[in-house]
C-alpha positions in Angstrom: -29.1 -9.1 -95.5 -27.2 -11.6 -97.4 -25.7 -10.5 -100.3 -25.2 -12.9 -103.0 -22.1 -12.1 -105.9 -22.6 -13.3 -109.7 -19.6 -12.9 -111.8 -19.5 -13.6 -116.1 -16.9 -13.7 -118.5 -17.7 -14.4 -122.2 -15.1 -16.5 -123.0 -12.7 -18.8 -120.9 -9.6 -16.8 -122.5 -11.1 -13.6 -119.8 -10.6 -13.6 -116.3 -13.2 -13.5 -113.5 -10.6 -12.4 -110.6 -11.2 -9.0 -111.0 -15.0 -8.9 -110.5 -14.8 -11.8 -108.0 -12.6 -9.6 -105.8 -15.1 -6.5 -106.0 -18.0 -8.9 -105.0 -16.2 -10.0 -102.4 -14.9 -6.3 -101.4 -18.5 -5.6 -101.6 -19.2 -8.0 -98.6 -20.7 -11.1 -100.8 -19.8 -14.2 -99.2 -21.4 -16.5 -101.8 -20.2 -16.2 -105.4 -21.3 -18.2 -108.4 -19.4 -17.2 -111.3 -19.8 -18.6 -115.1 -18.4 -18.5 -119.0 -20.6 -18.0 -121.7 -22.5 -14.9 -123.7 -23.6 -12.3 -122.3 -26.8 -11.4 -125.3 -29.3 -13.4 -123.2 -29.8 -15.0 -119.6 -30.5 -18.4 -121.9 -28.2 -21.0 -120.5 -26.4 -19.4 -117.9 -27.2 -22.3 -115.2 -24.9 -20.3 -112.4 -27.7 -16.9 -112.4 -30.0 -19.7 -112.7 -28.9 -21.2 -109.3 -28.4 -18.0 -107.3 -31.8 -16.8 -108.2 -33.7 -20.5 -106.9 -32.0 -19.8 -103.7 -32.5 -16.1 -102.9 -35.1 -15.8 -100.7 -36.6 -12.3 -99.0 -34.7 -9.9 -97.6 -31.4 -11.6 -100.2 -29.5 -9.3 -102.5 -28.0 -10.2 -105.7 -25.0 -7.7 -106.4 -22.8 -7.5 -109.5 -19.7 -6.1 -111.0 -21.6 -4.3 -113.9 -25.1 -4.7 -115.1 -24.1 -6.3 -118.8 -22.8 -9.3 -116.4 -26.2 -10.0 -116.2 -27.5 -9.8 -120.0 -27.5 -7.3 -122.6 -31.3 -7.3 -123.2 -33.7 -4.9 -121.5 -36.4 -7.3 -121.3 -33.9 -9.8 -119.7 -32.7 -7.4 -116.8 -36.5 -6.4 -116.7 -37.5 -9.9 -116.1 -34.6 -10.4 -113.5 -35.5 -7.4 -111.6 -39.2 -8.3 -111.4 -38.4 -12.2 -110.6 -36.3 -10.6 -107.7 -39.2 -8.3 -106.7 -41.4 -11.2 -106.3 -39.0 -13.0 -104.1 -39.0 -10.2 -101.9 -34.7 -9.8 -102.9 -33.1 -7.3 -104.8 -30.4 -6.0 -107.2 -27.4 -4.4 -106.6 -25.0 -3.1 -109.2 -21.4 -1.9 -108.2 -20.3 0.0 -111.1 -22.4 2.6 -111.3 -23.3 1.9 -107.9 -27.2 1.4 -108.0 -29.8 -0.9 -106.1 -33.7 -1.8 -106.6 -34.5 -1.4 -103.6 -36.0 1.8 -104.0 -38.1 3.3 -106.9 -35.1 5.6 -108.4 -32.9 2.6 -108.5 -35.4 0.6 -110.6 -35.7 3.1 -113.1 -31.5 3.4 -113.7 -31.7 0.1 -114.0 -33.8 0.4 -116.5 -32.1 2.6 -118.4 -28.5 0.7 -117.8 -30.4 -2.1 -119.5 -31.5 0.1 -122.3 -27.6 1.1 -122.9 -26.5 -2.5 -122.4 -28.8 -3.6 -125.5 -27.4 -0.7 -127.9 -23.7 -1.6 -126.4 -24.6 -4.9 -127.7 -26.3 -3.7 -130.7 -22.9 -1.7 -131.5 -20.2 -4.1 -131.4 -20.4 -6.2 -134.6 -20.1 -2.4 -136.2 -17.0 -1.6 -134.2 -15.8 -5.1 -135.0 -16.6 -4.7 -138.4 -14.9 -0.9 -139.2 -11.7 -1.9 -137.1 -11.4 -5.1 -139.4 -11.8 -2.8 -142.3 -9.2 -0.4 -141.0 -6.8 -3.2 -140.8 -7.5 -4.1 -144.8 -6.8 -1.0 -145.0 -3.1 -0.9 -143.4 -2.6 -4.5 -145.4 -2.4 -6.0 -141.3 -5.6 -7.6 -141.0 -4.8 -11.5 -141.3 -8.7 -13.2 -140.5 -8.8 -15.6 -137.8 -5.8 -18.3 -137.6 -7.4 -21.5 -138.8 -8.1 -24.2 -136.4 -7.5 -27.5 -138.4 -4.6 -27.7 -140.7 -5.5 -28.6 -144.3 -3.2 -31.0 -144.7 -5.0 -33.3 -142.2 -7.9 -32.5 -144.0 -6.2 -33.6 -147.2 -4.9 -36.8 -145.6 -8.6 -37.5 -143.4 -10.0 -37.1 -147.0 -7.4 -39.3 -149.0 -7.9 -41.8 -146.5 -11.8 -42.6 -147.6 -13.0 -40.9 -144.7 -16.2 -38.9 -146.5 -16.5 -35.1 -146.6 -19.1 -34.8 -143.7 -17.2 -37.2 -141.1 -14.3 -35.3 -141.5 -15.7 -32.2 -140.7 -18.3 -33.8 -137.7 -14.5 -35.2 -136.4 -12.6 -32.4 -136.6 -15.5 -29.9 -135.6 -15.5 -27.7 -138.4 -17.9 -26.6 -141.2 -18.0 -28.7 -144.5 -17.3 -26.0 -146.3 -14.2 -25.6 -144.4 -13.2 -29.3 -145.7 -14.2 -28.1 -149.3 -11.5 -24.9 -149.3 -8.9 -27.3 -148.2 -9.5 -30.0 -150.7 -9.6 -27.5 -153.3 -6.7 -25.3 -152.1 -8.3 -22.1 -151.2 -12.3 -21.8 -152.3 -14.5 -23.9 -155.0 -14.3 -23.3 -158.5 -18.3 -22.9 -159.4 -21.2 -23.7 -156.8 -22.2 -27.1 -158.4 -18.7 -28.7 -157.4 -20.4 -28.4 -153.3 -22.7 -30.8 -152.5 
């Protein structure tokens, strides 16, 4: 039985070595790995490939379940697609497979935590940055585009919009650093 390794990270700042080594531990001597969110299967072209190939008897494995998605209908849809192919899933950590009845329905519920993990984090994300008000250590997200080359794009003639479809940042972005820090009333934006 062929086994088949998919490995995600979310962003290109993570690193896939880990899980590409357990696939590979796990005897997978095929292993399409991939960057990108993990909320929905949408646009992850990589799981997209591996599952046009499998054929019967072919068994997807991965590091962790969320690798695949975080939404229940998503995994669902993945086992079932897999079902009809005659292939199935493996899962290294907790060590679980489809292909048998009981595996299926841990699955299931893995997918069912994977949603509410996903469902959780902005919260988490949201009472740490609080907590870090709180200490006076929270400093927000370094900015990506100076304002002074905002200032000079701007004093240049270059219009508002340009700017920001040049640099890749939002217009209001080039509207706090023209005015120094935020807009005076809401009929200065337009």
């Amino acid at each position: 039985m062929p086994r088949i390794g998919y490995a995600r990270v979310r962003t290109s700042s993570q690193d896939l070595d880990v899980q590409k080594a357990t696939l590979r531990a796990a005897g997978c001597e095929i292993i399409r790995a991939e960057t990108g969110p993990g909320a929905s299967r949408d646009g992850h072209s990589e799981l997209a490939k591996v599952l046009e190939f499998l054929r019967v008897g072919d068994e997807l494995v991965v590091h962790r379940l969320d690798r695949l998605g975080r939404s229940t209908r998503d995994v669902l849809n993945l086992v079932h697609e897999l079902d009809a192919k005659g292939a199935s899933l493996r899962v290294l950590e907790p060590e679980v497979t489809t292909a048998g009845d009981i595996g299926r329905m841990v699955i299931t519920v893995q997918g069912m935590v994977a949603y509410m993990e996903l469902k959780f984090i902005p919260d988490r994300q949201r009472a740490s940055i609080e907590a870090a008000k709180g200490k006076d250590v929270y400093k927000g997200r370094e900015k990506r585009v100076d304002d002074a080359k905002i200032r000079k794009l701007a004093s240049d003639g270059v219009s508002k919009a340009r700017i920001a479809r040049e640099l890749g940042v939002s217009r209001m972005t080039v509207y706090r650093a023209l005015d120094g820090g935020g807009t005076k009333n809401n009929t200065e934006i337009r």
